[in-house]
N, C-alpha and C positions, 0 to 999 in steps of 0.2 A: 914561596911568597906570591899574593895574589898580585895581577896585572894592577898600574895606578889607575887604569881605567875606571874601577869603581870610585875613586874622588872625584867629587863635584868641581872641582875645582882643576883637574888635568887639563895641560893644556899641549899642544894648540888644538882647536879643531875648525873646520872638518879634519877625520884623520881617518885611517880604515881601523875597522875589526871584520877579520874575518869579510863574507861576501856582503857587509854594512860597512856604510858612510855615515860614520856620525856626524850630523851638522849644530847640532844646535843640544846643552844642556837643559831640558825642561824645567829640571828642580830631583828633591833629594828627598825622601822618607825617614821613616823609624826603620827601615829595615834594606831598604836602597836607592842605587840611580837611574833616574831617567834620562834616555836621549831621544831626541827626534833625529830619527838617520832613514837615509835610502840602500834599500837592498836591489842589488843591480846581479842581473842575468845576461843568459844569452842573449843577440841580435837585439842590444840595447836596450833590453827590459829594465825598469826600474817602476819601481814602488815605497811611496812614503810609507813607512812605520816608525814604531815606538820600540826601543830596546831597554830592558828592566835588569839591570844588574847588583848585586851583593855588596853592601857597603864593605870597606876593608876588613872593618874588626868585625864581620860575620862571617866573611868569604872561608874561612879558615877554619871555624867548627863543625866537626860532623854533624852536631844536631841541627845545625840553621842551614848545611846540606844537604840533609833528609829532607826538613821540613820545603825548601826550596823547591827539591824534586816534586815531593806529595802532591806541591802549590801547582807545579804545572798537569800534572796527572790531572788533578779533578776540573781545575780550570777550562784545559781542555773541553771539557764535556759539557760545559757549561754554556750551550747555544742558546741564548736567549735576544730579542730586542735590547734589551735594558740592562745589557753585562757586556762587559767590554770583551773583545773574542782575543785568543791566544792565539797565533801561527805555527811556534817551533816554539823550543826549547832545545838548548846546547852548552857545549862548554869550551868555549875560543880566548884562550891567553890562560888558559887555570883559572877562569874566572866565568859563572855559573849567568846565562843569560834569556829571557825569554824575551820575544817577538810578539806584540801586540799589535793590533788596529790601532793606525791614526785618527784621534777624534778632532777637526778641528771646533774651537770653541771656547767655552770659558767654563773652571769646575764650579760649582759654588761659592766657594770661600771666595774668589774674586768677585764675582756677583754678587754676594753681600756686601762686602769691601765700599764695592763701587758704589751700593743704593746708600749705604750706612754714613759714606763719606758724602753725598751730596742730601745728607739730613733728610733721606726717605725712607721709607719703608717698603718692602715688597707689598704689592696687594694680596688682598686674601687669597682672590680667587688666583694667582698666579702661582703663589704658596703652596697651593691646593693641589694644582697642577704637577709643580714639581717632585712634591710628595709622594702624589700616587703613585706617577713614572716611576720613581726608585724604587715603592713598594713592589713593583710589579716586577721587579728582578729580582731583590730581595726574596721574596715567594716565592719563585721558582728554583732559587736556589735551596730554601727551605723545603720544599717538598718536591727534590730532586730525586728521581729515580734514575744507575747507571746503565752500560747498556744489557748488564744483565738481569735487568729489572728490579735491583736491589735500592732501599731506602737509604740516601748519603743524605747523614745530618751533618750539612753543609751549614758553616757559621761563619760570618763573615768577620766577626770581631773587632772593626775596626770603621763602621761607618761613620762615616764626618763630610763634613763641606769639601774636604779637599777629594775627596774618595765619592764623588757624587759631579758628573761633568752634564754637563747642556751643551749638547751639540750647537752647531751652526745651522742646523733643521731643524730644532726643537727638540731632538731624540734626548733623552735623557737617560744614561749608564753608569750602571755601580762598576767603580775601579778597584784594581785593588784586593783581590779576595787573597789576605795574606798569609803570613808565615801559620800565625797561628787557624787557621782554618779549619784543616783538617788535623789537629794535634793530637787525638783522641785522649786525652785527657792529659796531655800535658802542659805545664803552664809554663808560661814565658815571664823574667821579672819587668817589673814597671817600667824601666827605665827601656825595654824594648819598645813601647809604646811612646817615648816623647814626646808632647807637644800633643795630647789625642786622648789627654785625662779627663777634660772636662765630658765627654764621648762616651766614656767608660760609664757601666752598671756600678751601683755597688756590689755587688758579689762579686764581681769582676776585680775591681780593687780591694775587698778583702781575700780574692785568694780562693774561692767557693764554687763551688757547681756556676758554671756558665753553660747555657743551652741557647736556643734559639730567642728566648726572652731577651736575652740582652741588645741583639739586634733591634728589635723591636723598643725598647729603651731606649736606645743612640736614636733612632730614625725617629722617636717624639722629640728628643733634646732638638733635635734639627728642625724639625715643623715649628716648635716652640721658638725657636730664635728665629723663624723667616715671618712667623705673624706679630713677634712685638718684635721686630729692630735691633734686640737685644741678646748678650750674650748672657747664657742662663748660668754657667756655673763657672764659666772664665775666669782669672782672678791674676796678680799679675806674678805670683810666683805658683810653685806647681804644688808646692803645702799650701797655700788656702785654696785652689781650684778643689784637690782632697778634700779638704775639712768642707768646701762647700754640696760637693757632690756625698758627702756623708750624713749631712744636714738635711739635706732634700726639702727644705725650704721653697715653693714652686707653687708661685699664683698662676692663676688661669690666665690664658692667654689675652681674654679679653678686659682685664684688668689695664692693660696697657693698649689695648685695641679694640674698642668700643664694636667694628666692624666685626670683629669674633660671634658666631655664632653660639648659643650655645651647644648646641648639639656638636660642634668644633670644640669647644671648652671639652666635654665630656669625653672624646675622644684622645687628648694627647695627654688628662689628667689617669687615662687609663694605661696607656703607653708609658707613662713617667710615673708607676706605683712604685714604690718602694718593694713590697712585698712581692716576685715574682707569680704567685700563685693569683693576683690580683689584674695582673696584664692580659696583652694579648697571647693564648699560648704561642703564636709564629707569624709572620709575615703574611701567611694566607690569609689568618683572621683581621691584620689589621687594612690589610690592602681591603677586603669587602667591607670593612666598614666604610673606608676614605672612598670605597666606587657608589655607597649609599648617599657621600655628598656629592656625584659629580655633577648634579647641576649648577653647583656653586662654584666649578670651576673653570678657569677659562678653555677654551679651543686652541687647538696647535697654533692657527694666525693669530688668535691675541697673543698666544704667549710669545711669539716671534714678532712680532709687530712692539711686545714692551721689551724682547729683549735690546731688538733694533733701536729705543729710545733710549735704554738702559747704556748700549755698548757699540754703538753703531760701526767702532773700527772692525767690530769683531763682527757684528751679526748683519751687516748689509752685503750687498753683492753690487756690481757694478752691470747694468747693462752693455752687453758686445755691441751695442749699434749705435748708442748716441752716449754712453758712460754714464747715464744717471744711476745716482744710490737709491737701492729700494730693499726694503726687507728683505729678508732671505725666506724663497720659496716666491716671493711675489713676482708678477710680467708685467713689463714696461708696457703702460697705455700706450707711448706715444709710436713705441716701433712694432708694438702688436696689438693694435687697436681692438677690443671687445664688439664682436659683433653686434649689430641692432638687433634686440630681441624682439620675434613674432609676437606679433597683433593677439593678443589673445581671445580668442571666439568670442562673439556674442551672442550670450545666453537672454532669450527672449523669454520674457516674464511665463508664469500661468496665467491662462485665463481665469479672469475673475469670474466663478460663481454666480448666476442671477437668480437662483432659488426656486426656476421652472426647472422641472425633471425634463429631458428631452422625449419627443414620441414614441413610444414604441416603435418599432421598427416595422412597415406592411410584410404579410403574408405574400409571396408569391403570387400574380394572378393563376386564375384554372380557368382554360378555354371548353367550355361545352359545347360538345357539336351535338347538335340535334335536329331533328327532320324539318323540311324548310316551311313545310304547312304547320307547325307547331310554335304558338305566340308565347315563347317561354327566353325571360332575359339571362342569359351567359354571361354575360362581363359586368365588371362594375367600373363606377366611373372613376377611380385611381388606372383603372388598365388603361381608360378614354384615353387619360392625360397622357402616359407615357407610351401610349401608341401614336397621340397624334402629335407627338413633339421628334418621335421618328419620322413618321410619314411625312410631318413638314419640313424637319434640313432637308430630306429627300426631295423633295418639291412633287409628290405621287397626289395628296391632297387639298382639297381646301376648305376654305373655313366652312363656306356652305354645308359639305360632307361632314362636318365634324359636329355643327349643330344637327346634324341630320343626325347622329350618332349618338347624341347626347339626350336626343326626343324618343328615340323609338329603338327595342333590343335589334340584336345583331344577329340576323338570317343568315346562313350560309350558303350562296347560290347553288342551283343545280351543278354550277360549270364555275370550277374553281379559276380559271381561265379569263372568266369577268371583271376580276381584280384588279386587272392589266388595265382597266378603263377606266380613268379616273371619273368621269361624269356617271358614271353609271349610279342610281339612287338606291340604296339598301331598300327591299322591304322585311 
């Protein structure tokens, strides 16, 4: 008999399993339970996690203990941003359990809840956002090679709002990569899936080749309900959710949100084809189209800045130094004031233009010496100028000697030694 650990419903807790403290029931799957519990070590080590165990009427079949194991095998290898990481996997009471990362935060499906219930709509570009985040797991797990370079076509089969979480930093990771995963062609019946129909391909619900396309299918049903408001194939028993997802009846997103792009419209009408052969072949391709829109989408601080308005118990942080609420990721002005930012240089105009070319530049003077009885002029008067503009800071000249200079050429005494005298008259 398996431990009653796997009922939602056991009680009391906190209680142990094994080197876990379970504190707190999360919630309950199509295929198991979740607890938020502390794994406690030596010299007082403790670390929150998540423990993932086998609902009763599963715990018991060899095949949903196969498929269990596979789950954590490929999961495992599965390192990405954008996918929830696995720790261990064990079997503590006869009851089959894996060890996940604590994400605090809120999945989707609450996040909808909450905007739907207070009569909003997500924004586009937030939409936009959270989309792509999950594409970008989703793709890696679709063109996941393991560590001996081999291709795992890795299918997640079960993506929805509850299986798609937003961090308290904005990170956003696909949960969840379940029983049926890695089946290799086995299929699981409907009723394993609960509550996760509206989700579903149809090939999926007839029973048919599912591959990567169906991911890809779920993750537009979900864009589709974060840009209208709306649930797209919900209904309120699980035979017409069927009949409606059989139907595939599905206007454009911006029939109900004028905000809708069209090039947004074209993209999740592609994603939600009826015909497999008509969609995105995998997650790769629809992630680069959704990275075609990212200007339309918002930044990590808007999205944490509308989560904070959306959830504030959930997504604000408390300042250590004075306890004010502020985004999560944001610094309290008041206790970590923003430096005054540097003066930025001042760039001094061009000079304007006035349409004279400037003068060529003078030639170097050339001093000719030549014999003192020979009346032959050596300098010209540029050399005058910048000869007698040394001679004067020097104080060697004066003006007298300079008009002298400027009347008659420049002899070179017998006795260069003459020079020395400032009265002396050039002849």
């Amino acid at each position: 008999m398996p431990s009653p650990l796997c009922s939602p419903s056991s009680a009391p807790l906190p209680r142990f399993f094994g080197p876990y403290i379970l504190t707190e029931c999360i919630g309950s799957g199509g295929t198991g339970v979740v607890h938020k519990a502390i794994r406690r070590g030596t010299s007082g080590f403790e670390k929150l996690v998540v423990i993932k165990t086998l609902l009763p009427e599963l715990a018991g079949k060899p095949l949903m203990m196969r498929l269990f194991t596979a789950e954590a095998k490929i999961s495992a290898q599965l390192l990405h941003t954008n996918i929830v990481q696995i720790h261990d996997f064990g079997v503590i009471e006869r009851t089959p359990f894996l060890e996940l990362e604590y994400l605090p935060g809120w999945n989707l499906k609450e996040l909808w809840d909450r905007v739907v219930d207070g009569e909003q709509r997500v924004p586009v570009s937030i939409a936009l956002t959270l989309a792509t985040e999950a594409c970008q797991g989703l793709a890696y797990a679709h063109s996941f090679l393991d560590q001996q370079g081999v291709h795992r076509k890795v299918i997640h089969r079960d993506v929805s709002p509850a299986n798609v979480m937003v961090c308290r930093d904005g990170t956003v990771k696909l949960l969840d990569f379940g029983l049926a995963t890695v089946t290799r062609g086995e299929t699981l019946s409907i009723e394993t899936f609960h509550g996760k129909l509206a989700y579903m391909s149809p090939e999926q619900l007839e029973r048919g080749q599912v591959d990567r396309r169906a991911d890809v299918y779920a993750l537009g049903v979900l864009l589709h309900e974060l840009l209208t408001g709306k649930r797209l194939f919900h209904a309120a028993t699980d035979a017409d959710t069927v009949r409606r997802v059989r139907a595939l009846d599905v206007e454009p997103p911006s029939r109900s949100n004028p905000l809708v792009s069209p090039a947004l419209d074209a993209l999740v009408s592609r994603a939600l084809a009826r015909d497999p052969g008509r969609r995105y072949p995998s997650a790769v391709e629809l992630r680069d189209a959704l990275e075609a829109l990212r200007p339309m989408a918002a930044t990590r601080r808007e999205l944490l800045a509308y989560l904070g308005s959306v959830a504030p118990e959930v997504f604000t942080t408390s300042c250590c130094g004075c306890g004010a609420q502020l985004p999560c990721g944001a610094e309290c002005t008041r206790c970590h004031p923003e430096p005054t930012p540097a003066l930025a240089p001042v760039s001094l105009p061009p000079p304007v233009p006035t349409g004279i070319a400037p003068p060529p530049p003078l030639p170097p003077p050339v001093l000719m010496l030549v014999p003192p009885d020979e009346d032959v002029p050596c300098l010209r008067p540029p050399f005058w100028r910048a000869l007698w503009d040394a001679l004067a800071r020097a104080g060697r000249w004066t003006r007298a000697a300079w008009d002298g200079l400027g009347r008659r050429p420049l002899r070179l005494p017998d006795d260069l030694d003459d020079f020395d005298d400032p009265g002396r008259e050039l002849r």
